[in-house]
NUKE-528939 format. One line per field, with one value per residue (C-alpha): z, x, y; residue in one letter. Coordinates in nm, 2 decimals. Example, Ala and Ser with C-alpha at 12.3 -4.5 7.8 and 13.67 -1.06 7.14 Angstrom:
<nodes>
c3: c(0.78:0.71)
c1: c(1.23:1.37)
c2: c(-0.45:-0.11)
code: c(A:S)
</nodes>
This chain:
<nodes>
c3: c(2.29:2.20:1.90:1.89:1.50:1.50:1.62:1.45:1.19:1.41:1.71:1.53:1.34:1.75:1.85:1.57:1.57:1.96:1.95:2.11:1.82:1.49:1.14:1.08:1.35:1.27:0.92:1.04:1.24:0.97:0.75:1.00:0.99:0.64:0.62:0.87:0.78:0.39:0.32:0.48:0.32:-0.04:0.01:-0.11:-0.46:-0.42:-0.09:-0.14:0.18:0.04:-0.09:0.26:0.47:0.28:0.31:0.73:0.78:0.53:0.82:1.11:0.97:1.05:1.04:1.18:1.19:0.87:0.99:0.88:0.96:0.96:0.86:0.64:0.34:0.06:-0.28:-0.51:-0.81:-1.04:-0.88:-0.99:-0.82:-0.94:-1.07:-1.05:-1.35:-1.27:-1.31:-1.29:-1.14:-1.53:-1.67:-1.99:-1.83:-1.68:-1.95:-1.95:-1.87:-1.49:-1.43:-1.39:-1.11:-0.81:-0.90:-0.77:-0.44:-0.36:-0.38:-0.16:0.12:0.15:0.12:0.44:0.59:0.49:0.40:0.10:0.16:-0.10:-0.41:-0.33:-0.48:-0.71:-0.98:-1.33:-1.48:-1.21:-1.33:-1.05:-0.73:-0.57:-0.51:-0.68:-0.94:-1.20:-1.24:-0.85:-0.67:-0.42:-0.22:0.16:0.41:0.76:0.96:0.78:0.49:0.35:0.23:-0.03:0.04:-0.18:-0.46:-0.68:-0.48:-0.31:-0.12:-0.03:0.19:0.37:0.45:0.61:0.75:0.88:1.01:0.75:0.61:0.87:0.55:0.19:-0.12:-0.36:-0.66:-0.70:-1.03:-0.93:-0.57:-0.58:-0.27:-0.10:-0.12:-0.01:0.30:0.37:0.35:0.51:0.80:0.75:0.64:0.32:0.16:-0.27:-0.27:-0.56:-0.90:-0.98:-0.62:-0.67:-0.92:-1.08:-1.25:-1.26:-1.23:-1.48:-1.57:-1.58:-1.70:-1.74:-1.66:-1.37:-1.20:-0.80:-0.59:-0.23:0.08:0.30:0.71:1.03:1.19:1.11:1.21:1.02:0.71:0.80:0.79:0.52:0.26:0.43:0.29:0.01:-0.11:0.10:-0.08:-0.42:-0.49:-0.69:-0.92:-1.15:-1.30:-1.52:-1.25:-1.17:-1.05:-0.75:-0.40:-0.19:0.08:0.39:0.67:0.95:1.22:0.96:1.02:1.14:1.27:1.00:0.97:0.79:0.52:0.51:0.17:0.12:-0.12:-0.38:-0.11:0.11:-0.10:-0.26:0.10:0.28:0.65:0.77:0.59:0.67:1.05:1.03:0.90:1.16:1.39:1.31:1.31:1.68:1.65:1.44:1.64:1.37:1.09:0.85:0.50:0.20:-0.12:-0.40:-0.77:-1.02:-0.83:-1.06:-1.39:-1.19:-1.18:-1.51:-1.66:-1.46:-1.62:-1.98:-1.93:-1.78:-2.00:-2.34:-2.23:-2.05:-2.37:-2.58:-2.41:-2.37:-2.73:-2.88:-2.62:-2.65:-3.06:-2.97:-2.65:-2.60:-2.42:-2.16:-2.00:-1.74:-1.96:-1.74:-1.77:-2.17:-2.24:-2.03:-2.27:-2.56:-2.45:-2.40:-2.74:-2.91:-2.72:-2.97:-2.99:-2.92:-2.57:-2.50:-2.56:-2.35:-2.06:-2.08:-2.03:-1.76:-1.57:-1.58:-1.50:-1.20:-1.07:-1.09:-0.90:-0.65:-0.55:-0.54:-0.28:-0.09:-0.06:-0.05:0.21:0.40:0.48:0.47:0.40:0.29:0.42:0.30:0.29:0.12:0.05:0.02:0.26:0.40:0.27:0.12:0.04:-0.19:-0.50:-0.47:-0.81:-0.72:-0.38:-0.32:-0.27:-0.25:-0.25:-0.63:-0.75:-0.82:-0.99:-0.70:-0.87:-1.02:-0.74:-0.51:-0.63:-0.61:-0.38:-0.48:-0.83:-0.82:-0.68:-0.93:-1.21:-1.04:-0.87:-0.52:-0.20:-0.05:0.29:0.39:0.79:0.91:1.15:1.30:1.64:1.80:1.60:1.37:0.99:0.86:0.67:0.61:0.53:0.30:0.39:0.05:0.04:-0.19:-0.46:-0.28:0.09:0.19:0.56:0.61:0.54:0.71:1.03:0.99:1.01:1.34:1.47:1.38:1.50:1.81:1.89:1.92:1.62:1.48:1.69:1.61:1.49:1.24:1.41:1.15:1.31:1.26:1.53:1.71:1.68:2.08:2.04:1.77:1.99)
c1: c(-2.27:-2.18:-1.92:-1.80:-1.77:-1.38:-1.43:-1.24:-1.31:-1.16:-1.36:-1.66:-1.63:-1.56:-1.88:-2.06:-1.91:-1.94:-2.33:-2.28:-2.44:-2.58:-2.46:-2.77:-2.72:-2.37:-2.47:-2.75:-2.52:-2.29:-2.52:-2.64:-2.32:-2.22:-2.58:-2.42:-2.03:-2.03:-2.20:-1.87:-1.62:-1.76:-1.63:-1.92:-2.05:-2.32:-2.47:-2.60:-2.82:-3.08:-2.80:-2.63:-2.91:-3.00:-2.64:-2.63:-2.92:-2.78:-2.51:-2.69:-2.89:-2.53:-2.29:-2.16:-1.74:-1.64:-1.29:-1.47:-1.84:-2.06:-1.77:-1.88:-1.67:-1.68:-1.53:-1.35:-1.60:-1.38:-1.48:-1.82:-2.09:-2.39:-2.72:-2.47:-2.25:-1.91:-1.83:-1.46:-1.49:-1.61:-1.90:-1.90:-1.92:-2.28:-2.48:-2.27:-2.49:-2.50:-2.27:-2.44:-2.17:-1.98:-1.60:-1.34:-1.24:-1.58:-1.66:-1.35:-1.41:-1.79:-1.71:-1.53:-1.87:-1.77:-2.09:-2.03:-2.22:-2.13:-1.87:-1.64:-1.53:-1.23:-1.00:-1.14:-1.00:-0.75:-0.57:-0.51:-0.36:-0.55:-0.91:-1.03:-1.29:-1.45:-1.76:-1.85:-1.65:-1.36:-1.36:-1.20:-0.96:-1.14:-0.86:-0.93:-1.23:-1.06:-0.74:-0.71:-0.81:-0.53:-0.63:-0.71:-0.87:-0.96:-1.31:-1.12:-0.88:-1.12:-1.42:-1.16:-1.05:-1.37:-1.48:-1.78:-1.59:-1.38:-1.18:-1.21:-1.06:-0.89:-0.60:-0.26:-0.11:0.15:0.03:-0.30:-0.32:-0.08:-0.09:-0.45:-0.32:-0.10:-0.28:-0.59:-0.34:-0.47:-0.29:-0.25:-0.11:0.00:0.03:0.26:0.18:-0.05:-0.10:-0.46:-0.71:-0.80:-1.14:-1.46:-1.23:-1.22:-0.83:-0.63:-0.31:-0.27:0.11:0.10:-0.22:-0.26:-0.54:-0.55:-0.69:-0.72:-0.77:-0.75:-0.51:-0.25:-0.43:-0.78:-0.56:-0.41:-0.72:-0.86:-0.52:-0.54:-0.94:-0.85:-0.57:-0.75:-1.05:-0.93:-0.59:-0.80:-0.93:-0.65:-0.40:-0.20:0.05:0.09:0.52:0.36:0.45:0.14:0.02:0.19:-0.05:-0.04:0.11:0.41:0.48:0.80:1.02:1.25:1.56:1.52:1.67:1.63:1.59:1.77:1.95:1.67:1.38:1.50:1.61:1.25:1.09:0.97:1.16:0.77:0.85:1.23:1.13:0.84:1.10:1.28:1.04:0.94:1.26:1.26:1.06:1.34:1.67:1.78:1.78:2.06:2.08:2.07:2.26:2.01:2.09:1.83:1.46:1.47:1.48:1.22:0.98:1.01:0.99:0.67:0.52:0.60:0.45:0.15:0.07:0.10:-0.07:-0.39:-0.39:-0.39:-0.69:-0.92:-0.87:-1.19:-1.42:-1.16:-1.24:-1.63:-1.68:-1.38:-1.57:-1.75:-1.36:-1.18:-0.98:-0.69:-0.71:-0.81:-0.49:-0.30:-0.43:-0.41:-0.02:0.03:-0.09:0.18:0.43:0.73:0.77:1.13:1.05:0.82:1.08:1.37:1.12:1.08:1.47:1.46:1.20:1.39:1.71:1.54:1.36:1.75:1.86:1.62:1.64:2.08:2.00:1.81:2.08:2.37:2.23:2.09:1.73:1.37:1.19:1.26:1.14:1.14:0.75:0.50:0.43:0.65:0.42:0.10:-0.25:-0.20:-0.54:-0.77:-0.75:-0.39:-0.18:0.20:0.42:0.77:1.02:1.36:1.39:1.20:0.87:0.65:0.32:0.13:-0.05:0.21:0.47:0.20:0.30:0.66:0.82:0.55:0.61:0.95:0.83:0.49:0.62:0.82:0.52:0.66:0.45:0.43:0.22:0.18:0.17:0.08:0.31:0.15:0.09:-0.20:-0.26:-0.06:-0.15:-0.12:0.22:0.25:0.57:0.61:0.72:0.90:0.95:1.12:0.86:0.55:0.68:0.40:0.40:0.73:0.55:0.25:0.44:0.65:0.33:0.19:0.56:0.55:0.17:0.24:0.51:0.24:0.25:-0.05:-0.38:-0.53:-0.89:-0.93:-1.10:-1.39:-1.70:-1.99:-2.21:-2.11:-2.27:-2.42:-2.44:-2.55:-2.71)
c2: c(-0.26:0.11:0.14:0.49:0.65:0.58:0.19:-0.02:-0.27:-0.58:-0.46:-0.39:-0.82:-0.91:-0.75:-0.89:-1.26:-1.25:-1.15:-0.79:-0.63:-0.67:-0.60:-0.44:-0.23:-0.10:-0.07:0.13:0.34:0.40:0.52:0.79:0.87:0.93:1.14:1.37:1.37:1.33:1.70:1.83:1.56:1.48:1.15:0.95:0.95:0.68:0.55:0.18:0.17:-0.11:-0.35:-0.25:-0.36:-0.63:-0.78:-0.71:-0.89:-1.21:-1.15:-1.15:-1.49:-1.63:-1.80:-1.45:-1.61:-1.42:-1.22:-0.87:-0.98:-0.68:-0.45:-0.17:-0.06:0.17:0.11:0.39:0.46:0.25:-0.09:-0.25:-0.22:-0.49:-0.23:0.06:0.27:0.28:0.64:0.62:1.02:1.05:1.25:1.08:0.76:0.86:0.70:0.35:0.06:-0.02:-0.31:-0.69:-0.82:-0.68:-0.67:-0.90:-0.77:-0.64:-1.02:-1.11:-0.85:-0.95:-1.34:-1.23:-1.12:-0.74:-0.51:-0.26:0.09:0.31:0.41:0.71:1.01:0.99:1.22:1.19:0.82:0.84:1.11:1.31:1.41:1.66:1.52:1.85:1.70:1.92:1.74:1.66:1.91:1.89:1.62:1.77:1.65:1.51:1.71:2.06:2.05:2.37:2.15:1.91:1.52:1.43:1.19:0.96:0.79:1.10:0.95:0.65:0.84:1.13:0.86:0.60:0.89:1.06:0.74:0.67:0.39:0.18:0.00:0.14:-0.01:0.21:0.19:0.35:0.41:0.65:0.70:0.75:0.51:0.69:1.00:1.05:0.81:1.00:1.39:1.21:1.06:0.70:0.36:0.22:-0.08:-0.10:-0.50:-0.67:-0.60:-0.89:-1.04:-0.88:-0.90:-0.64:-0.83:-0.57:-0.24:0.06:0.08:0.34:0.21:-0.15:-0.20:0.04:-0.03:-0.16:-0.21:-0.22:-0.12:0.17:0.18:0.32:0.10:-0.11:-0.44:-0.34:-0.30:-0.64:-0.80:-0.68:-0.74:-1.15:-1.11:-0.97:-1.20:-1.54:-1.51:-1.38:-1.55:-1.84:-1.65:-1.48:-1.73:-1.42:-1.43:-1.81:-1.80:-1.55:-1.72:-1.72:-1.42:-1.44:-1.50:-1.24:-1.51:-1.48:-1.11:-1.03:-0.76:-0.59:-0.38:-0.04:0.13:0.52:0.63:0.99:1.18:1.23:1.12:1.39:1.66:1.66:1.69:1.96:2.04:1.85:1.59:1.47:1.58:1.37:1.05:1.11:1.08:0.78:0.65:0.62:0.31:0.16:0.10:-0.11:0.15:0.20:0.50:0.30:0.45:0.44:0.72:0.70:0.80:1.11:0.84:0.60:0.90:0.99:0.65:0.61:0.94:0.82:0.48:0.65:0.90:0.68:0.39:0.56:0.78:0.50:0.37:0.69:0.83:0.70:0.87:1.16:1.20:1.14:1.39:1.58:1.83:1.60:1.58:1.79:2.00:1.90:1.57:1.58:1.75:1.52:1.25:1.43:1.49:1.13:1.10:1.24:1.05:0.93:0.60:0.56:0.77:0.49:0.25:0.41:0.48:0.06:-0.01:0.28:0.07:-0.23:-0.07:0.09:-0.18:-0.39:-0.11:-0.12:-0.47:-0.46:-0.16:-0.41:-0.69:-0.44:-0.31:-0.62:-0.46:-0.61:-0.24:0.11:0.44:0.76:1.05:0.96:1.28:1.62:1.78:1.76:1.88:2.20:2.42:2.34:2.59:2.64:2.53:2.58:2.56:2.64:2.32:2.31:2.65:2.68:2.74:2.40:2.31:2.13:1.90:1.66:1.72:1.56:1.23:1.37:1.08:0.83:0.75:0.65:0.33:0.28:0.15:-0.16:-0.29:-0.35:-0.38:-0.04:0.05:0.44:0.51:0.87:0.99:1.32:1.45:1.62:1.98:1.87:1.80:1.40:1.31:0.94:0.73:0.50:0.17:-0.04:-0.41:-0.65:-0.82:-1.08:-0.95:-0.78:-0.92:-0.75:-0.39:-0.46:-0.57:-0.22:-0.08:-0.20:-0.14:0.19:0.25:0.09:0.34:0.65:0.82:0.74:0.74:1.10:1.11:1.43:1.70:1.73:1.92:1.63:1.48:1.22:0.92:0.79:0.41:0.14:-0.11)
code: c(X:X:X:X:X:X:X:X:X:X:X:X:X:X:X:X:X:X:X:X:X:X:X:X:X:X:X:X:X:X:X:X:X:X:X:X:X:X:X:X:X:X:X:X:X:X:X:X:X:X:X:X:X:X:X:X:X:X:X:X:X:X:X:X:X:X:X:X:X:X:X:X:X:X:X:X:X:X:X:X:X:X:X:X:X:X:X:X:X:X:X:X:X:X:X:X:X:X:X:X:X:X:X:X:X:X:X:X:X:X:X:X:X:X:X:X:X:X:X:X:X:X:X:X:X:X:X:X:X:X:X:X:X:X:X:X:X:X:X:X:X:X:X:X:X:X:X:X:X:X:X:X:X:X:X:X:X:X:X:X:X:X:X:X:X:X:X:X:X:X:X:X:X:X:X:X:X:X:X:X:X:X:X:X:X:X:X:X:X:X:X:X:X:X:X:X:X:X:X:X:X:X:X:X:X:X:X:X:X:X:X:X:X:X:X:X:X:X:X:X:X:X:X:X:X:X:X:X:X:X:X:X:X:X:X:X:X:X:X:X:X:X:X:X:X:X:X:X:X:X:X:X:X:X:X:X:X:X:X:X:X:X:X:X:X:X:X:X:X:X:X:X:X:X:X:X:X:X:X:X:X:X:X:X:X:X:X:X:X:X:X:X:X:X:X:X:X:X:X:X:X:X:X:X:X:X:X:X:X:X:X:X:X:X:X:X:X:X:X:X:X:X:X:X:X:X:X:X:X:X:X:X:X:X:X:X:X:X:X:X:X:X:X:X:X:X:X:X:X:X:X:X:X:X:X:X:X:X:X:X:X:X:X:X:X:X:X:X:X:X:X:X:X:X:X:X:X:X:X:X:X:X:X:X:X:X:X:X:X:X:X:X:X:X:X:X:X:X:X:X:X:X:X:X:X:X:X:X:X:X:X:X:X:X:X:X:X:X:X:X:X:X:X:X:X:X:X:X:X:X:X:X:X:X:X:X:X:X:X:X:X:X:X:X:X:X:X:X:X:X:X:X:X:X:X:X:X:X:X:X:X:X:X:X:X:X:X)
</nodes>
């Protein structure tokens, strides 16, 4: 059977299950790939061809019924990989001990017959929105390699969307799932704080911190959240009052909210045109009244910057030098953090997260939408851009519309919305706490509608056939 480069992952576990082709050999394929894709992208920062291999052919010895069997995937550089250092995007992390066990989800996604190829490039501890990386370069966007792949988990984005990884797992602290999604124009899906673990990942900050996966299509990024959360759930009891995952037979069809005010004045003319578009697929779609994003965001910076500077000062006092100056002065910032800022940005969470959820019954919807993103990719090098009419940094206004929603850990799924030519911009899609069915079945609703399907335009070979 020929699987073209941009296959997807449930047709390549059909073809595999069914008989029509070998793990091995899409493993094999994939790897050619990567080999001929990555030197453009910089999405990889390890290739694990002989663990790869050596895991296609446990597949192929069968049983071959796992939902992702001989799916490859890729891993952001923050999840453990057994006989590999965990770099974390770090240079000072380069002479930590390899780690002796895969971490949690890697375990979960190849339980489900999943192969792992490779870890991926990523922003410096997380810290970042960009995917500019001062130790191992820029990593670029699949639809134009002179932008920015958008970050932190920068490699996760560009090689799901580049097709060298057909599912990637990556984290989001204040976006860093979705705002590569949404530059890179591929899905993405923040579960619940705490429906995943987090066991064998380098943190960033601990109250803040997601994982989840990335994909090409909404069903791919279906199957691998029911993998993830099936094969996983057992395993982390620090969130026991947590309802149980949805299966995907549950998925229903919702009624919208459309986040604007502060979501819309913060958005480029792309942006709001781009919501609108995708309103289209939502008849049922209603503007929900929601003040305090502005507070969310800043509470969500406070809580970042002290706790992930709390944790990173003792390698800070021993090798400041071996950091991204950028990123060592963010910590160093967090650092001197009062106390009582600390505090208020605590009470501003709650209060926001209150807020949130009254928005949701006064206004009788199942999920939210408003950008992911302010814009789409800009170039890579560039340091400020003009929004609303003013002047900007880039780099934190990246996360602009994203962070509002990371420190009260509800599911959120990204979905590019872009048309041939045109430059990704993905929307986010917000649910209540534990209702991650109602943002994946927004998803397929809105890919389903035609906004989606647009393979970058990267110049690579293409791949004839695995056989």
């Amino acid at each position: 059977m020929n699987l073209a480069p941009f296959t997807s992952a449930a047709a390549i576990a059909r073809a595999v299950r069914s008989g029509e082709t070998t793990a091995r050999a899409v493993v094999e394929a994939m790897l050619a790939r990567i080999a001929a894709v990555d030197p453009v992208v910089n999405a990889y920062s390890v290739v694990t061809a002989e663990r790869a291999l050596a895991r296609a052919d446990a597949v192929d010895a069968g049983p071959r019924d796992g939902p992702l069997a001989g799916v490859p995937f890729a891993v952001k550089n923050l999840f453990d990989l057994a006989g590999h250092t965990t770099l974390a995007g770090a240079a000072v992390t380069r002479s930590d001990p390899p780690a002796t066990r895969d971490a949690d989800l890697v375990e979960a996604l190849e339980a489900a017959g999943a192969i792992c190829v490779g870890a991926l490039h990523m922003g410096e501890f997380a810290y970042d929105f960009t995917g500019e990386n001062a130790h191992y370069g820029p990593c670029r966007n699949p639809h134009d390699p002179a932008r920015m792949s958008g970050g932190s988990s920068s490699g996760s984005g560009a090689a799901t969307a580049a097709g060298i990884a057909p599912v990637s797992l990556g984290s989001d602290t204040n976006g860093s799932l979705r705002v590569p999604a949404s530059l890179c124009g591929v899905f993405s899906l923040k579960p619940t704080y705490g429906r995943l673990p987090r066991g064998g990942t380098y943190p960033f900050v601990d109250s803040l911190d997601h994982l989840g996966p990335l994909a090409r299509t909404a069903e791919d990024l279906a199957l691998a959240y029911d993998a993830l959360a099936a094969a996983s759930g057992a395993r982390d009891h620090a969130f026991v009052r947590r309802p149980a995952a949805a299966p995907a037979a549950e998925r229903r069809t919702e009624r919208i909210g459309i986040m604007r005010g502060w979501f819309e004045d913060n958005a480029a003319a792309e942006a709001n045109e781009r919501r609108d578009r995708a309103l289209t697929a939502f008849p049922d779609h209603v503007d929900v009244a929601l003040d305090g994003a502005e507070a969310g965001r800043a509470a969500a910076y406070l809580v970042t910057n002290a706790e992930s500077a709390a944790f990173h000062l003792p390698r800070l006092r021993a090798a400041p030098d071996a950091f991204d100056p950028d990123t060592r002065d963010r910590f160093l910032a967090g650092a001197l953090l009062p106390a009582a800022w600390i505090d208020r940005a605590q009470r501003v969470r709650r209060w926001w997260l209150e807020a949130v959820l009254r928005a949701f019954a006064a206004s009788d919807v199942d999920v939210m939408l408003a950008p992911a993103t302010p814009f789409t990719a800009p170039a890579i090098g560039q340091k400020t851009l003009t929004l609303a009419g003013r002047e900007v940094p880039l780099r934190p206004n990246l996360g602009l519309l994203a962070q509002p929603f990371s420190c009260i850990g509800l599911p959120v799924a990204t979905v590019p919305v872009f048309g041939a030519g045109e430059l990704p911009l993905g929307m986010q899609l917000i649910a209540r706490p534990w209702d991650e069915g109602a943002v994946l079945s927004a998803a397929a609703r809105l890919e389903a509608a035609g906004f989606t399907a647009h393979p970058p335009r990267i110049a690579a070979p293409r791949l004839s056939s695995v056989a």
